[in-house]
N, C-alpha and C positions, 0 to 999 in steps of 0.2 A: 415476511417479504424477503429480509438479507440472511441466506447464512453466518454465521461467528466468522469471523478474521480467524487463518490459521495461526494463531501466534506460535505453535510449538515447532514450526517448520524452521522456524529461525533457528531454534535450536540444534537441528538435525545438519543445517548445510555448512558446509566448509570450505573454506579456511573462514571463521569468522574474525573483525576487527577486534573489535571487544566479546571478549565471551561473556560479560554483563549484559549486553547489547538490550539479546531477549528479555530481560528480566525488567531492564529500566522499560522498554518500551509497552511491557504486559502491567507495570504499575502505573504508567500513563491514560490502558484502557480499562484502568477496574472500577467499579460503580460509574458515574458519569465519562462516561468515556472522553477523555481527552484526545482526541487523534489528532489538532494541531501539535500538540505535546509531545505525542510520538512521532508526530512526522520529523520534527524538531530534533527528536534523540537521533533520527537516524540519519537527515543529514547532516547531523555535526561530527557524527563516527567516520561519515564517509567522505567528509570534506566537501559535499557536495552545495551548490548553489541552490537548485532546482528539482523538485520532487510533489509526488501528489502518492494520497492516498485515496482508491477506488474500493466500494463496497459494492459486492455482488449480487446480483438478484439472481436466481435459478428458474425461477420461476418465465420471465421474462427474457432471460440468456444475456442482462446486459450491466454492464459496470456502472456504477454512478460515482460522480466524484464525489468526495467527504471534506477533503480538504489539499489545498494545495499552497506552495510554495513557488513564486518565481517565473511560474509558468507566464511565456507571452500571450496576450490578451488573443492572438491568430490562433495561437494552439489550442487555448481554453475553450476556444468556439466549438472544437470538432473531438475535447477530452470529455466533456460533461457525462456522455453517454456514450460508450463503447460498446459493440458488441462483440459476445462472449468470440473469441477466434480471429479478430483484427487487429492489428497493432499491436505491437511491444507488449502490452498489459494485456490485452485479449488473448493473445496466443501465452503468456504467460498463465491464464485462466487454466485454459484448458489443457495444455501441456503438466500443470502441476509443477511449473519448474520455475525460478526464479528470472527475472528479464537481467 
């Protein structure tokens, strides 16, 4: 159904916070995938409050949520399911670029 998570892109962009970043967050998805875990690593690197992690279907062309943090109950309504090319994380899909 979902493509892999790109995890090695982390790698690739720059300037990164921590250059451990990739690696803590790649041992968070390995065997049972923890993705609250990772989402965890990555907003504590970034100082950040608020953050989700979307898994992709190709198939379908649409994002699904995995796990989120913070997000207002309003937002939640309309994040569960993106389609691939709307919104911050959709255009981030298809651009292959970071939001």
């Amino acid at each position: 159904m979902s493509n892999p998570i790109e995890i090695n892109r982390l790698e690739k962009e720059e300037p990164m916070v921590d250059p451990n970043l990739s690696q803590r967050v790649k041992e968070k998805l390995k065997g049972e995938a923890n993705y609250q875990g990772a989402l965890d690593c990555i907003l504590e690197e970034f100082e950040a409050a608020t953050g989700s992690i979307h898994r992709a279907d190709h198939e379908t062309r649409f994002l699904h949520l995995v796990v989120q943090k913070g997000i207002p109950e309003q937002i939640l309504v309309v994040t569960t399911t993106i389609p691939f090319g709307k919104g911050m994380a959709g255009v981030c899909l298809e651009r292959a670029e970071p939001v």
